[in-house]
BAZA-172894 format. One record per residue (C-alpha): residue number from 1; y negated, z, x; residue in one letter. Coordinates in Angstrom, 1 decimal, padded with zeros to 4 digits. Each point is the difference from the previous one (the first is absolute). Layout:
<pts>
num;v;w;u;residu
NUM;Y;Z;X;a
...
</pts>
This chain:
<pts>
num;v;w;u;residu
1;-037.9;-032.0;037.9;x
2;003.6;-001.3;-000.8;x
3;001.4;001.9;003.2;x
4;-001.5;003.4;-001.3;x
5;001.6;-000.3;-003.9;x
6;002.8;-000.9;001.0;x
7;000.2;002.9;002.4;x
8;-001.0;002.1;-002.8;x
9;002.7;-001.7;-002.3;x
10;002.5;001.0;002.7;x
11;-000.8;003.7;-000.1;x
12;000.1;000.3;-003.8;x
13;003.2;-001.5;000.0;x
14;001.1;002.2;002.8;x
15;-001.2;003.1;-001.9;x
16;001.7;-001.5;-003.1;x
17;003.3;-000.5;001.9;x
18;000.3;003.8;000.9;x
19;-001.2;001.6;-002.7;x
20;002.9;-001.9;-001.1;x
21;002.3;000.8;002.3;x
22;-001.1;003.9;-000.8;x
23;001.0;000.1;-003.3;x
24;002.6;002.6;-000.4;x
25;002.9;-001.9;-001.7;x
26;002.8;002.7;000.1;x
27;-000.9;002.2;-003.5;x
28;003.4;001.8;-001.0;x
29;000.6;-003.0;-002.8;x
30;001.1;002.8;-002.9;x
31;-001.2;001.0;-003.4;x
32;-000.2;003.9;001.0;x
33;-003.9;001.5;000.6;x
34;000.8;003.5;000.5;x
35;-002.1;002.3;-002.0;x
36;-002.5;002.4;002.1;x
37;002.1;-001.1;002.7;x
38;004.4;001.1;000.0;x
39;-000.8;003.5;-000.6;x
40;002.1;001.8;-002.8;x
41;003.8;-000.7;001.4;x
42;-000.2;001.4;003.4;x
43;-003.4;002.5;-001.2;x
44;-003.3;-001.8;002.0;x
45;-003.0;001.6;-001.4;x
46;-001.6;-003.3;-002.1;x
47;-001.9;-002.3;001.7;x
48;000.5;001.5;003.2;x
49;000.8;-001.9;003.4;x
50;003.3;001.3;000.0;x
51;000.5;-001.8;-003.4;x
52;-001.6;-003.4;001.0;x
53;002.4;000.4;003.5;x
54;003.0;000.6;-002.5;x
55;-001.4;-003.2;-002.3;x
56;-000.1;-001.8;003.2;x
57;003.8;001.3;001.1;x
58;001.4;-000.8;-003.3;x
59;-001.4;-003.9;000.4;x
60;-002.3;-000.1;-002.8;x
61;-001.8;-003.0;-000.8;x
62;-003.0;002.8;-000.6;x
63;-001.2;003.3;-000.1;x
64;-002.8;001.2;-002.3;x
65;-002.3;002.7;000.6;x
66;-003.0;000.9;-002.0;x
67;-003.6;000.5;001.3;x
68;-003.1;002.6;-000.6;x
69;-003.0;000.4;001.3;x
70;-001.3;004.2;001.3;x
71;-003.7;001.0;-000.5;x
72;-000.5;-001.1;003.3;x
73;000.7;-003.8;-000.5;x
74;003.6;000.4;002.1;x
75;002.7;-002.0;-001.8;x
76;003.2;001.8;-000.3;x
77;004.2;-000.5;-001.4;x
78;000.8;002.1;-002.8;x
79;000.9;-001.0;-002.9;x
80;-002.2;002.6;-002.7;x
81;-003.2;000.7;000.3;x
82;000.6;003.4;001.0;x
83;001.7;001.0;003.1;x
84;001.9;003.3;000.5;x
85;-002.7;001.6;-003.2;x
86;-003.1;-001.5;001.7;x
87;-001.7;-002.8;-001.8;x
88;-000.1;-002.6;002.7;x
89;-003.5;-001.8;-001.3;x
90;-001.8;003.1;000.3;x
91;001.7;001.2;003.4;x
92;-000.8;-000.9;003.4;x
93;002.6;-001.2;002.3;x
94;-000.3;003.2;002.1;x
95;000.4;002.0;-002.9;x
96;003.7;-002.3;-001.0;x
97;000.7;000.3;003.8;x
98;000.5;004.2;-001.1;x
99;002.9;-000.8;-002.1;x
100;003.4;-002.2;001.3;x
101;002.6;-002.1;-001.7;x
102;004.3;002.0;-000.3;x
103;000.4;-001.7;003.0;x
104;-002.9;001.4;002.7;x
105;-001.9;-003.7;-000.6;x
106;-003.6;000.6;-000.5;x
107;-001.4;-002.1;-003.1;x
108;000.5;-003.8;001.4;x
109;-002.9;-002.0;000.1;x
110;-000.1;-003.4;-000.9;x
111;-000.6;-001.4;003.9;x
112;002.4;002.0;000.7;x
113;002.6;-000.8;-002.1;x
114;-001.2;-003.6;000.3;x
115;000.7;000.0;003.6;x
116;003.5;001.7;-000.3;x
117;000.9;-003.4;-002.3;x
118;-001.4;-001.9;002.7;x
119;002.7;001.0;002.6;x
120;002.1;-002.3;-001.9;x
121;000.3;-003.1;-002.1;x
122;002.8;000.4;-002.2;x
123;-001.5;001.8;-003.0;x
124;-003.1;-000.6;-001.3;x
125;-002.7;002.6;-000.9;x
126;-000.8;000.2;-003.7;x
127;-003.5;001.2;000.0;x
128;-001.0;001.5;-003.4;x
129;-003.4;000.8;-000.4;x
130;-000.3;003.3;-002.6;x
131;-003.4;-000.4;-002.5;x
132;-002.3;003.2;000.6;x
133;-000.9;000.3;-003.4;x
134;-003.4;001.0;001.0;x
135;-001.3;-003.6;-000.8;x
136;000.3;-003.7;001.1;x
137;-002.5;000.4;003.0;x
138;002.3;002.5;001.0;x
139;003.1;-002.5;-000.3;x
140;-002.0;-002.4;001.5;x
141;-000.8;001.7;002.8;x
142;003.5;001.2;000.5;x
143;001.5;-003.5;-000.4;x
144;-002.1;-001.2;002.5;x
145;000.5;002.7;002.6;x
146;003.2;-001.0;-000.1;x
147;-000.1;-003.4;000.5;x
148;-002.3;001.0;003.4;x
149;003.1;001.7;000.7;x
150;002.0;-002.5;-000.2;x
151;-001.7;-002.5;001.9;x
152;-001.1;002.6;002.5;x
153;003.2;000.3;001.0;x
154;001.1;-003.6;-000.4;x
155;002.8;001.1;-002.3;x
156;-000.1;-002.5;-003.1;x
157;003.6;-001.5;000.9;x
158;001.4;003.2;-000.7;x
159;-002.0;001.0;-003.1;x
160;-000.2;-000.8;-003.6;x
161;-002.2;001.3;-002.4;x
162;001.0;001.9;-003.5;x
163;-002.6;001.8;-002.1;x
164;-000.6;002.2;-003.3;x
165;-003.2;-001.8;-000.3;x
166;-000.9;-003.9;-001.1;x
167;-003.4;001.0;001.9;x
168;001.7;000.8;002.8;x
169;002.4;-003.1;000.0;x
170;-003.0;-002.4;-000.6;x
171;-001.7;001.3;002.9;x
172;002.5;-000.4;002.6;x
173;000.6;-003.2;-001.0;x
174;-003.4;-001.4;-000.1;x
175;-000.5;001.3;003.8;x
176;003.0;-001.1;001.3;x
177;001.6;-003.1;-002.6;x
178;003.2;000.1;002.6;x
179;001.1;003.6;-001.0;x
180;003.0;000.2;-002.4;x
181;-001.0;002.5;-002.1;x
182;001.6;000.9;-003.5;x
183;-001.0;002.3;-003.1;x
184;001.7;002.9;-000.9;x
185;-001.1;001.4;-003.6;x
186;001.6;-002.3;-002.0;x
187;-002.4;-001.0;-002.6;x
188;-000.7;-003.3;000.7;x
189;002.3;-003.2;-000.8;x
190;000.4;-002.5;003.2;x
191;-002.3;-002.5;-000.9;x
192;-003.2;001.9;000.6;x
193;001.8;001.4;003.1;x
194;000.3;-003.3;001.4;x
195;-003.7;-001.1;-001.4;x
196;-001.1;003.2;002.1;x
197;002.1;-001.4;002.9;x
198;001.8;002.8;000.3;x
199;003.6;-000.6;001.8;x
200;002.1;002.1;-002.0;x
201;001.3;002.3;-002.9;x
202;001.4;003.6;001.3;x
203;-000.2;001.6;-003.5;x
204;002.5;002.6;-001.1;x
205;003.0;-001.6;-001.1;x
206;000.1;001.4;-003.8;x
207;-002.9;-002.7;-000.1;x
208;001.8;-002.6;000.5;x
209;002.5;001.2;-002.4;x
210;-002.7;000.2;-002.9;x
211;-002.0;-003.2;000.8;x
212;001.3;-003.5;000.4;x
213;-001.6;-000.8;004.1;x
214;003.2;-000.8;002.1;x
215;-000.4;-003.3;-001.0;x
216;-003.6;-000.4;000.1;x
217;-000.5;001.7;003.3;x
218;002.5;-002.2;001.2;x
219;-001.4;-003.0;-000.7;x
220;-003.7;001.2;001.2;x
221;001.8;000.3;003.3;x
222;-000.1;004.0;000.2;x
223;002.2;002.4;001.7;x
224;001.3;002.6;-002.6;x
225;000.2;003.5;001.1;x
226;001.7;002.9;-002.0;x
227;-001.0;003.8;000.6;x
228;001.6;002.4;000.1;x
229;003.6;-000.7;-000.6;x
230;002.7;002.7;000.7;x
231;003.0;-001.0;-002.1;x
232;002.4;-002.8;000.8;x
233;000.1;-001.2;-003.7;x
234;-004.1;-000.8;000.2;x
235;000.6;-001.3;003.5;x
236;002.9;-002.1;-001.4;x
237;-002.5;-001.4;-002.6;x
238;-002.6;-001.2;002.7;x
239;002.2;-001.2;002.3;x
240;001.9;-002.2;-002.6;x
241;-004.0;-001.4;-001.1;x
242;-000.6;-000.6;003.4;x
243;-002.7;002.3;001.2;x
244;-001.3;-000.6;003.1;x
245;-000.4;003.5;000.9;x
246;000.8;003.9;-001.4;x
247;-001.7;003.2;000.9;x
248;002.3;003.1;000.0;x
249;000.6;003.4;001.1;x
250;003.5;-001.0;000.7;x
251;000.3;-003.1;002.2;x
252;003.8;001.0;001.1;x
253;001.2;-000.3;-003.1;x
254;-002.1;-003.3;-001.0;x
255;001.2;-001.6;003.8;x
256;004.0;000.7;-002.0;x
257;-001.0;-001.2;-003.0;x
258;-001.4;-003.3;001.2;x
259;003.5;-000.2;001.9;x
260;001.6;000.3;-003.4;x
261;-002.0;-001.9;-002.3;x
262;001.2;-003.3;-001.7;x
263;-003.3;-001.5;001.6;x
264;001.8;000.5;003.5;x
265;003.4;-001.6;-001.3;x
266;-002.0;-003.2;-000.9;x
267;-000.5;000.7;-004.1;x
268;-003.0;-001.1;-001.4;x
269;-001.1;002.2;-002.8;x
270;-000.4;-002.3;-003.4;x
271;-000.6;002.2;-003.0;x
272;-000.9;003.6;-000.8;x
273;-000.3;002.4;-002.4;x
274;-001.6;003.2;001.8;x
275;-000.4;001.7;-003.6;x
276;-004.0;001.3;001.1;x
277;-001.3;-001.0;-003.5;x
278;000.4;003.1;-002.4;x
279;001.0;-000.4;-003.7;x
280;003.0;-003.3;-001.1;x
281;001.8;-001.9;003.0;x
282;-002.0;-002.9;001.0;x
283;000.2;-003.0;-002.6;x
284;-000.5;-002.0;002.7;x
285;003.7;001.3;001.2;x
286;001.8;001.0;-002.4;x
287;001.3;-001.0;-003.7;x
288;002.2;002.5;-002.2;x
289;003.1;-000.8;-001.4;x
290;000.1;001.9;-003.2;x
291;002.5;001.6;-002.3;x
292;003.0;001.5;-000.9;x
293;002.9;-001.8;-000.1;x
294;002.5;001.4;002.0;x
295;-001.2;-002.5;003.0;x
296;003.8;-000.7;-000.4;x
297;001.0;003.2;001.7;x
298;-000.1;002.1;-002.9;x
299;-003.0;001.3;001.0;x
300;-001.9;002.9;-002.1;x
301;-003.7;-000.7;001.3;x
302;-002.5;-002.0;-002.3;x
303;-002.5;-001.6;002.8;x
304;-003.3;000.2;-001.1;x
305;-002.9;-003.1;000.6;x
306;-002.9;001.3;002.2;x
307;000.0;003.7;-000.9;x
308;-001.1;001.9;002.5;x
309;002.3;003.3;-001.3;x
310;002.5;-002.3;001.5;x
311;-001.6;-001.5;002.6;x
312;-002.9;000.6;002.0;x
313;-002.0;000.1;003.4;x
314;-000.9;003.6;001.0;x
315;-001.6;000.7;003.5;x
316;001.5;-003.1;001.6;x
317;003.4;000.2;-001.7;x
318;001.6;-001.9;-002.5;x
319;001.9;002.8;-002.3;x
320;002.9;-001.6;-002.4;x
321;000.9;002.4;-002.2;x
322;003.0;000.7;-002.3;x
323;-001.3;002.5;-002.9;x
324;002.1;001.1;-002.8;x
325;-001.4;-001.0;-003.8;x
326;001.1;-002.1;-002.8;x
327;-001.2;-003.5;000.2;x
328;001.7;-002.7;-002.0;x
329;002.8;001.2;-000.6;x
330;000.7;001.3;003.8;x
331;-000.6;003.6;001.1;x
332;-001.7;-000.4;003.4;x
333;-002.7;-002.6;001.1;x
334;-000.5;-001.7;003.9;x
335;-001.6;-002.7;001.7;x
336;001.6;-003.0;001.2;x
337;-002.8;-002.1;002.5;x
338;000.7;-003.3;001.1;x
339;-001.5;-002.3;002.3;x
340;000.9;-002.8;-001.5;x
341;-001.7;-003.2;-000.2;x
342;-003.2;002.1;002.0;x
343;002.2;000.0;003.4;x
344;003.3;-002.0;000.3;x
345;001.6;-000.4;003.6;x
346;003.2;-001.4;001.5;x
347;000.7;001.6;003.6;x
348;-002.1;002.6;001.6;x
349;000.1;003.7;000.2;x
350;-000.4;002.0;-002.6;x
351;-001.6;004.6;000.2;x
352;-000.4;001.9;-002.5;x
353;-000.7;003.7;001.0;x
354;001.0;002.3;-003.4;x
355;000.8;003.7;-000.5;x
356;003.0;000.3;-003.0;x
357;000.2;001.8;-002.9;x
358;002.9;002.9;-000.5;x
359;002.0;000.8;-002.0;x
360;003.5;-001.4;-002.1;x
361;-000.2;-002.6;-002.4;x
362;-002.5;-001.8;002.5;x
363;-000.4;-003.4;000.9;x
364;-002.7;-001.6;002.5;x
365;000.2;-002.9;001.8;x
366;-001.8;-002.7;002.2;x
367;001.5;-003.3;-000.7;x
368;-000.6;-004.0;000.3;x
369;000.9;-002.9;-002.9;x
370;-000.6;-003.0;000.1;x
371;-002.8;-001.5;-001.6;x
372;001.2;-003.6;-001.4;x
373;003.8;000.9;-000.3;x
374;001.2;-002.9;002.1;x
375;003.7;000.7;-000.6;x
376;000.0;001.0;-003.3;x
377;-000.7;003.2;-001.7;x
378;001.5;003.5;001.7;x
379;001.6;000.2;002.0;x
380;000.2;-003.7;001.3;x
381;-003.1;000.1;001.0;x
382;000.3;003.3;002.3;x
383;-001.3;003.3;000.3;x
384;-001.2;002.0;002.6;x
385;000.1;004.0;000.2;x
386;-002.6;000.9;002.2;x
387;000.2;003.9;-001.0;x
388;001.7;001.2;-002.9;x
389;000.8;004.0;-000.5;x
390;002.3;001.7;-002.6;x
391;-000.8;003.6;-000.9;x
392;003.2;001.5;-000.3;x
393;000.5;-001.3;003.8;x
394;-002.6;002.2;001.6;x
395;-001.4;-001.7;003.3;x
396;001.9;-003.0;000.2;x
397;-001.5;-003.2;-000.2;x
398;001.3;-003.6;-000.6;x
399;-000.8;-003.7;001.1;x
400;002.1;-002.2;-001.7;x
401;000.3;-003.7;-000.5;x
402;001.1;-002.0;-003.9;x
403;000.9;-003.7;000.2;x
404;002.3;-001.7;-002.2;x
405;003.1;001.1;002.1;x
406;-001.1;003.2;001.3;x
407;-001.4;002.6;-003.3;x
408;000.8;003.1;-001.6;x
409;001.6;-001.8;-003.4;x
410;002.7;-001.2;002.1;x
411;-000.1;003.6;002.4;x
412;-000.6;-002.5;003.2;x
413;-003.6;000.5;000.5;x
414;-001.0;000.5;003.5;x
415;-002.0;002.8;001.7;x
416;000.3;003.0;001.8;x
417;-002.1;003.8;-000.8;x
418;-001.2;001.9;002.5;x
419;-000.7;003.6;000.1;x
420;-004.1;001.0;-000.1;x
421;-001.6;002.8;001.5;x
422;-002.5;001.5;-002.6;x
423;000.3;-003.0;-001.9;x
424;-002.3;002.3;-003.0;x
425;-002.5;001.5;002.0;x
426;-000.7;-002.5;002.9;x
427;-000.9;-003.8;-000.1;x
428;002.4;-002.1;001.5;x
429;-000.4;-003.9;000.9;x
430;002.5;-002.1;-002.0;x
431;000.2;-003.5;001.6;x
432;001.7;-003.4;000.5;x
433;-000.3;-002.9;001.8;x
434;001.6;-003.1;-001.7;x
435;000.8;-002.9;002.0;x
436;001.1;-003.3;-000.7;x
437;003.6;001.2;001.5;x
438;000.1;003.8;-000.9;x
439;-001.9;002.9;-001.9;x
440;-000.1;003.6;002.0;x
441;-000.8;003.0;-001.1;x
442;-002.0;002.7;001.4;x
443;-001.1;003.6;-000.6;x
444;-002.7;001.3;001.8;x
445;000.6;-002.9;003.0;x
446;003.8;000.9;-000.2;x
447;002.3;-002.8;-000.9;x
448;002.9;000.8;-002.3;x
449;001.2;-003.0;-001.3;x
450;000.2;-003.9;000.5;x
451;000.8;-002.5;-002.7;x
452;001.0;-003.6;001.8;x
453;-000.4;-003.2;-001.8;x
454;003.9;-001.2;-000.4;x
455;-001.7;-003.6;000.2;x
456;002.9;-000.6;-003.0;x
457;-002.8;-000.9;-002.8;x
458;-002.2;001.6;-002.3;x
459;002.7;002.2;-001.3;x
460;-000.2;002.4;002.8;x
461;-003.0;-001.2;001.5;x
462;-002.9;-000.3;-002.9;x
463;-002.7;001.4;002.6;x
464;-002.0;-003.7;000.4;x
465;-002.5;000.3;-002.4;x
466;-003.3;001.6;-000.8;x
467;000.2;004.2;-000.9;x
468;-002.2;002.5;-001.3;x
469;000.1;003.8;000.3;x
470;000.8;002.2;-003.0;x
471;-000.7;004.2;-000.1;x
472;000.9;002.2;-002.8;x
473;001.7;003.3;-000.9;x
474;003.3;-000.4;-002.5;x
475;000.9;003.1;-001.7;x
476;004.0;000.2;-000.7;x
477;002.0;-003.5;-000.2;x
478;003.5;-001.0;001.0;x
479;-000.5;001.4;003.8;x
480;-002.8;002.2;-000.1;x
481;000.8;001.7;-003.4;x
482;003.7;000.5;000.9;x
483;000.0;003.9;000.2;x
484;-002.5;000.2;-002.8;x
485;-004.1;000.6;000.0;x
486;-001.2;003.5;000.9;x
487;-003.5;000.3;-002.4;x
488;-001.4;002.5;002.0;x
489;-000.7;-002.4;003.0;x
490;-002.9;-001.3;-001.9;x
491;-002.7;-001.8;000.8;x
492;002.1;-001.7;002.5;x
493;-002.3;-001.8;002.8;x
494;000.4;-003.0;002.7;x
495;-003.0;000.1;002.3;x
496;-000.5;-003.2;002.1;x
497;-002.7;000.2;002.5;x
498;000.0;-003.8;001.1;x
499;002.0;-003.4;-000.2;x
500;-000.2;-002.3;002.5;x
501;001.9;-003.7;000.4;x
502;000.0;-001.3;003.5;x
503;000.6;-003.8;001.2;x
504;000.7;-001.9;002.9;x
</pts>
């Protein structure tokens, strides 16, 4: 008997050796899953060939498409459940056959469009599979027409699964435990997804802005997937947290942004404040600095402790806000937030992404002190201007530098202002990156400015030690109230949409 197992052995290890060898290896490695296929720049009907060809063109790592059943059990691509005014789970095929896509295509069906993915291995095929709502025998029965599908055409390299519906998901991978196959509604937290043996989170990304599962699904060992994301400030945010993968409608302009994104200049993202939760700035963030004591500038603010008529979250924005009304002794009231002692950083790069208020007598800034004062008290210890605006200087913008030889008491301070475009009615990124040798500045990726470490002490070159980030709105002062305060610009508001500190 030992000649006939180990000829036996042999062909199981021969069979094991090319399945091996047939494992497609070549996936586009890239965060971008185009949406419904690359459709909406160059006008593909959705989830037509033409826009899984153009997915493929583009080098996608994947191109979703979503899948219905007709009356007739034929699965089809399109991503409603009505196609051209016909509702497709109480149509025939023949009958969706009588109406065609902008382009001439008939209504794809899911072999079909399977087998168009299948003339490559480049991109893979992002199979969603749409609940019926007319029950989970239905969904059942869908799901696993699918998965005939699949295997019918010996296709599951190329596919992974996404689904609506946990019945759905549970199915697929009971029958087949080697699918990847990831949950899209949003409502569960990554530990039952990974108890369920699910492979992965695709949940829309303001989920992941309300609940606390980067982390955890990290950890668990999921991929993350964020749907569907269309601007490059929430494509910024997920690719600075590390997402494995983003749906979108746009996949040009999320291929430039991961070109330009701190990620891909080797910053690791280390803190953020993303401003999601409604009402105060987050505790956990941010402490006030309250008062009204000039602030040494002869400012004419009082700044209010935790008062959300000076400072508040609305709609994912933190809103700073300079309001005119008596208040010990001083006739406006602000907000002054601080990270300090919450986060405190030497070297990295700093973004904060703000709109300004208008208007003379104005006085917002983004700025960095020191937290233990190494050097003494101000300005030995150094300061750094990340933004700061004066009013009666409409769209010019500053980053400037204090140190014990280089501030404004001795009219030596360095800096440079730059010229803004829409500086009121457009948010702008205000950045630096501060190095052991030099601090630059940047506005919206452009650098302006460079401050070098003279290497001739702690005089010039303060910048060793541990910062922390400061926002606030000054009304008036010995800069920003030099041509006087114009009442009728009141309430006067700085809206941040995120800050973000980035470290090697």
């Amino acid at each position: 008997m030992k000649p006939l197992v180990f000829a036996i052995l042999t062909i199981v290890m021969i069979n094991t050796n090319a399945s091996a060898q047939n494992t497609i290896t070549s996936w586009n490695k890239n965060q971008v899953i185009a949406h419904r296929g690359a459709w909406k720049k160059n006008k593909f009907p959705e989830n037509s060939i033409a826009s899984l060809n153009e997915a493929i063109r583009l080098n996608c790592h994947g191109s979703e498409f979503d899948v219905h059943m007709t009356l007739d059990s034929v699965l089809v691509v399109n991503h409603d459940p009505t196609f051209q005014g016909m509702s497709i789970s109480s149509s025939t095929y023949a009958e969706l056959l009588t109406k065609k896509l902008s382009n001439g295509e008939p209504i794809p069906t899911a072999e079909a469009y399977l087998k168009a993915g299948m003339a490559q291995k480049k991109t893979k095929l992002i199979f969603e599979i749409k609940p019926q709502k007319l029950g989970k025998e239905r969904d059942i029965y869908l799901a696993e027409r699918c998965l005939a599908l699949v295997r019918k055409l010996k296709c599951e390299q190329w596919v992974e699964y996404i689904s609506f519906g946990y019945d759905i998901c549970e199915y697929l991978v009971a029958k087949d435990p080697n699918a990847k196959v990831q949950y899209l509604n949003g409502d569960f937290a990554p530990e039952k997804v990974k108890a369920d043996h699910l492979t992965g989170l695709d949940y829309h990304f303001s989920a992941f802005q309300k609940n606390d599962w980067i982390g955890p699904a990290k950890k668990q060992g999921l991929t993350l997937n964020a749907w569907t994301v269309n601007t490059v400030p929430e494509m910024e945010w997920l690719l600075a947290n590390e997402f494995d993968y983003i749906t979108t409608n746009e996949p040009e302009l999320l291929f430039e942004t991961i070109k330009s994104t701190p990620i891909a200049k080797g910053w690791k993202l280390k803190w953020a404040d993303e401003f999601n939760a409604p009402g105060l700035p987050d505790p956990k963030n941010w402490t006030y600095d309250r008062g009204g004591s000039g602030w040494g500038n002869n400012e004419q603010q009082f700044y209010t402790d935790a008062d959300t008529l000076n400072a508040n979250v609305v709609r994912g924005f933190l809103n700073i806000i300079a309001r005119k009304g008596d208040k010990e002794k001083m006739k406006y009231t602000s907000a002054r937030i601080a990270s300090r002692k919450k986060f405190d950083w030497k070297y990295g790069r700093l973004e904060v992404r703000a709109m300004l208020p208008k208007g003379t007598g104005i006085w917002p800034a983004i700025w960095m002190l020191p937290t233990d004062w190494k050097y003494g008290n101000w300005p030995k210890s150094g300061e750094i201007d990340v933004m700061e605006h004066v009013g009666y200087e409409p769209d010019s913008v500053h980053g400037t530098v204090h140190t014990s030889a280089f501030n404004h008491t001795k009219a030596t301070q360095v800096g440079k202002a730059l010229k803004v475009e829409n500086p009121y009615t457009a948010y702008h990124v205000y950045a630096i990156e501060w190095f052991e040798t030099h601090i630059d500045f940047f506005i919206d990726g452009q650098l302006y400015f460079t401050f070098r470490n003279s290497k001739k002490g702690f005089e010039e070159w303060p910048f060793d030690q541990n910062f922390h980030l400061l926002l606030n709105v000054a009304v008036g002062g010995n800069w920003g109230g030099k041509n006087g305060i114009d009442d009728t610009i009141f309430p006067a508001t700085m809206k941040v949409d995120y800050v973000r500190v980035f470290q090697r």
